[in-house]
C-alpha positions in Angstrom: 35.2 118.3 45.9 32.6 120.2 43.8 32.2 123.5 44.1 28.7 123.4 44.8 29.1 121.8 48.0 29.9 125.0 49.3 33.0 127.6 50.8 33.6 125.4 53.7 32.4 122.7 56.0 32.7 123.1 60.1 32.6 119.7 62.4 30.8 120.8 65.6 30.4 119.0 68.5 27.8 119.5 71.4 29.0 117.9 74.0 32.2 118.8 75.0 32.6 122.5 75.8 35.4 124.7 74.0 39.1 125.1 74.7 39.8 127.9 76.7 40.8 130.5 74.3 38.8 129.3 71.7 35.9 130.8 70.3 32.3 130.0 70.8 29.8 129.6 68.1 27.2 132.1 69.6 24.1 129.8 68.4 24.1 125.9 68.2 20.2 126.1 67.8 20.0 124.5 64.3 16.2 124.0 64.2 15.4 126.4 61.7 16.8 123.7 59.4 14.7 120.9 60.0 12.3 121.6 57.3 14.7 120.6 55.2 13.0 119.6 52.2 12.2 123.1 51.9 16.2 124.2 51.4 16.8 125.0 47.5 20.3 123.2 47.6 18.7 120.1 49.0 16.3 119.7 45.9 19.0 120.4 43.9 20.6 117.6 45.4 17.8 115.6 45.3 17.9 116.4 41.3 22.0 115.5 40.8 21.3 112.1 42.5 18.4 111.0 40.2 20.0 112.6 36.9 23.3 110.1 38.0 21.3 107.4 38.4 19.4 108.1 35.0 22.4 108.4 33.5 24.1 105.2 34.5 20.8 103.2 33.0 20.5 105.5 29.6 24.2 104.6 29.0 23.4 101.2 29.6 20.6 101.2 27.3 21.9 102.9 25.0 25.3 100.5 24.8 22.8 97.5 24.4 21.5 99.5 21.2 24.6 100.2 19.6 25.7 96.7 20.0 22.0 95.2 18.6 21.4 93.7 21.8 18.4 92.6 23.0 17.0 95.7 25.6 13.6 97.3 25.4 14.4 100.4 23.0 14.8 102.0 20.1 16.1 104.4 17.6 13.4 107.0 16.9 15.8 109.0 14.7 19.6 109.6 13.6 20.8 113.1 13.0 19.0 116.3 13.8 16.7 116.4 10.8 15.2 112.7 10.9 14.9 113.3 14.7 13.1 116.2 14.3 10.5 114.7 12.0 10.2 111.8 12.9 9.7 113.1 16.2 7.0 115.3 15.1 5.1 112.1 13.7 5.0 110.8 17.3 3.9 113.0 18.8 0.6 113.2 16.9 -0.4 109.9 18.7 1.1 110.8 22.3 -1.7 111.1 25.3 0.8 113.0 27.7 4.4 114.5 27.4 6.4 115.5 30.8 8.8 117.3 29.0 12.0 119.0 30.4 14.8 120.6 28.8 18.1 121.7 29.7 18.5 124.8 27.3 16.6 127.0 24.5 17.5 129.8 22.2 15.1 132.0 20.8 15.1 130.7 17.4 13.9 127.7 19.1 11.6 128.3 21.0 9.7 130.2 17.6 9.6 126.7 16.6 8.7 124.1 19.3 6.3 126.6 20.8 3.7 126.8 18.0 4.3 123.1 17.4 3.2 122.5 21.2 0.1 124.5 21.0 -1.2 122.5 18.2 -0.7 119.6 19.8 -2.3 120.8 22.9 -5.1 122.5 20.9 -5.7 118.2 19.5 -5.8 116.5 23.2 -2.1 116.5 24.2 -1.5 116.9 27.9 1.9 118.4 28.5 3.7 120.0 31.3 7.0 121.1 29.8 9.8 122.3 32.2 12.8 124.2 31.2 15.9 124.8 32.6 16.3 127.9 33.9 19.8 128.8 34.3 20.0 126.9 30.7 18.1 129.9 29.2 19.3 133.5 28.2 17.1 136.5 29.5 15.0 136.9 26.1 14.1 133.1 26.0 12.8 133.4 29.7 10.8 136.7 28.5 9.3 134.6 26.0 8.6 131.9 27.8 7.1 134.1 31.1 3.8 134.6 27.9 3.2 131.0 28.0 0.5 129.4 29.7 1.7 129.6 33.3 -0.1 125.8 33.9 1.9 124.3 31.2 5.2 125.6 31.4 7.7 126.1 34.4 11.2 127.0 35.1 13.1 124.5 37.7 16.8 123.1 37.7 16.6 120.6 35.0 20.1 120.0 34.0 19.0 116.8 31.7 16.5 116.8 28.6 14.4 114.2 28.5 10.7 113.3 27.7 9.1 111.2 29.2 5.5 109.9 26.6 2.4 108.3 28.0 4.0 107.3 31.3 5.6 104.3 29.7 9.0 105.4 27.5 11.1 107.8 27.7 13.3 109.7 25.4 17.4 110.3 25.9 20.2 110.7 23.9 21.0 107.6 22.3 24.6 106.1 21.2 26.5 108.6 18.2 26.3 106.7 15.0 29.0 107.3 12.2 29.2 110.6 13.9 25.6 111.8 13.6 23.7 112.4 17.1 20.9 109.6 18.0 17.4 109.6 20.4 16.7 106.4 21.8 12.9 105.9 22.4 13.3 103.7 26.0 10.7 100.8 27.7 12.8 99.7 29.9 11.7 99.8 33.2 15.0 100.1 35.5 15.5 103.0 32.8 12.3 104.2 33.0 11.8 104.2 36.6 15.1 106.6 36.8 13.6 108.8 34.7 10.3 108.9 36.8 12.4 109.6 39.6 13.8 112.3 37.7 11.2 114.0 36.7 10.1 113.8 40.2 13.0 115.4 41.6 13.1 118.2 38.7 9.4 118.8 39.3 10.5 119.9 43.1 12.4 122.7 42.1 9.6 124.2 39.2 7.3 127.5 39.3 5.6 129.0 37.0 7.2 130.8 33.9 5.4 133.7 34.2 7.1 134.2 37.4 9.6 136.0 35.2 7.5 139.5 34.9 6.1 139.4 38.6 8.4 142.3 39.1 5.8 144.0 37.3 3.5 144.7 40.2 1.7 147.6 38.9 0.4 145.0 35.6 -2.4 142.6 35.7 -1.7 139.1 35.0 -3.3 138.8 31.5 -1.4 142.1 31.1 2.1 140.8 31.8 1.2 137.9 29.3 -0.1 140.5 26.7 3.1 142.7 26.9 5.6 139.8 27.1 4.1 138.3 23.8 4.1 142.0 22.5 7.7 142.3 23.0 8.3 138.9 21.6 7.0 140.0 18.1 3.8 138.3 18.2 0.6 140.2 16.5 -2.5 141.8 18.0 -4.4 138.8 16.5 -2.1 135.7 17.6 -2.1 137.2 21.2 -5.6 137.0 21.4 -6.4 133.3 19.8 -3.4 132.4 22.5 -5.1 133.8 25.2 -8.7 133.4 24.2 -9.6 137.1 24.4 -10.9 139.4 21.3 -8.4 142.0 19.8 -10.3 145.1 21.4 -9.2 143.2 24.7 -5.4 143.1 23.5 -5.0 146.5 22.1 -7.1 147.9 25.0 -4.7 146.3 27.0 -1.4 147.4 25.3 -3.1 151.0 25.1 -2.9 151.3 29.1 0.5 149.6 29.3 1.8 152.6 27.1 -0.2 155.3 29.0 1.2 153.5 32.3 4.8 153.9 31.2 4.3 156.9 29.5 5.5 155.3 26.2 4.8 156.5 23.2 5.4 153.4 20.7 5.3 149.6 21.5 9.6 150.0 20.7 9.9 152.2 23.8 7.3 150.7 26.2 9.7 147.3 25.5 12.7 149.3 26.4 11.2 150.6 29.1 10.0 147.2 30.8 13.0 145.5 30.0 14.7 148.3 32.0 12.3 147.5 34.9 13.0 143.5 34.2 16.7 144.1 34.5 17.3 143.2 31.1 19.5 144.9 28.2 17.3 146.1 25.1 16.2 143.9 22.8 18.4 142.4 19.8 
């Protein structure tokens, strides 16, 4: 049995009354649970259930590929380079991207994040979710900066993208050893991964979430300090935020003067302190 079930499970019945000796449970009143959908381990349930079942159909795709079998797909690229770009030449003619992924460094994310913004900047429509237990605490900083309507944190324990509402992208079969993604029409697989994505999307809030601990900030401040302490300049901050420079450093200014911080090094160390997190690397 998985762990996650839980410590231990207790059969209760409500009809017949307890052996004499034998103790009582003091409350058999359960009704506090009825909301259920409400209870975090049921939408994470919710989640394993759909992921299984989009996991039986992308192996089933993805078998058809590697045998040449007729099945509405595709290899979009082999190996992480020809993936990379030719993913990058998609997306230049995608409408939407529900994107979710499972894990992130850093290094990363200084990648796929300016890459998004253009994208965004040219028409795309994205709502990327990432997982958050998938993340360490400096990828989640850097993420809490982000537009708060475009990114989330949720349990999303399976990357995929899903383009346009009609393909989706998964791990395709390993060929001669180098990694595949399988560009996917068909519609058992792609309804799996709607229901997916569904069931993810249950479980999301917004990445800025991540600094609401620090109360005595604004919003725009909390984004303005995070993308300070994520090495970004005075001028990026403000073309990501749409505000002027005065605006920025104004707002960096009173941050320092409200942590009593004399450089931008210490009012990071300071916040991290207040965030729970070690000093940055």
């Amino acid at each position: 049995m998985s762990s996650w079930w839980g410590v231990f499970m207790v059969k209760v019945s409500t009809t017949a009354a307890p052996e004499a000796g034998s103790p009582a449970f003091p409350n058999l009143d359960f009704s506090a649970y009825t909301g259920a959908s409400r209870l975090s381990w049921q939408r994470n349930q919710r989640v394993f259930e759909a992921m299984a079942r989009l996991q039986i159909e992308r192996s089933r795709v993805a078998s058809l590929v590697e045998r040449n079998r007729p099945v509405a797909a595709r290899i979009l690229g082999r190996g992480t380079r020809e993936i990379n770009e030719n993913m990058a030449e998609a997306a230049g003619t995608w409408r939407t991207l529900e994107s979710i992924r499972s894990s992130g460094t850093v290094q990363q994310l200084a990648t796929s994040l300016p890459n998004n913004a253009h994208f965004v900047e040219h028409g795309l429509r994205m709502t990327s979710v990432w997982n958050h237990s998938g993340l360490d605490p400096e990828a989640r900083l850097m993420l809490s900066g982000e537009d708060p309507a475009l990114y989330l944190f949720g349990f999303a324990p399976l990357q995929t993208k899903i383009i346009d509402g009609t393909s989706v992208l998964l791990d395709g079969p390993s060929l001669g050893g180098d990694p595949t993604v399988i560009e996917v029409r068909d519609d058992a697989c792609l309804s799996a991964a709607r229901s997916y994505w569904d069931a993810v999307l249950a479980t999301t809030y917004p990445c800025d979430a991540e600094t609401a601990a620090l109360v005595d900030l604004t919003p725009r401040q909390r984004r303005i300090v995070t993308l300070m302490l994520t090495s970004s300049s005075d001028d990026q901050i403000a073309r990501k935020l749409g505000v002027s420079v005065r605006t920025v450093r104004a707002d960096i200014a009173a941050v320092l003067d409200l942590l009593d911080a004399p450089t931008r090094f210490v009012a990071g160390l300071r916040l991290r302190e207040r965030l729970g997190m070690a000093g940055p690397r």
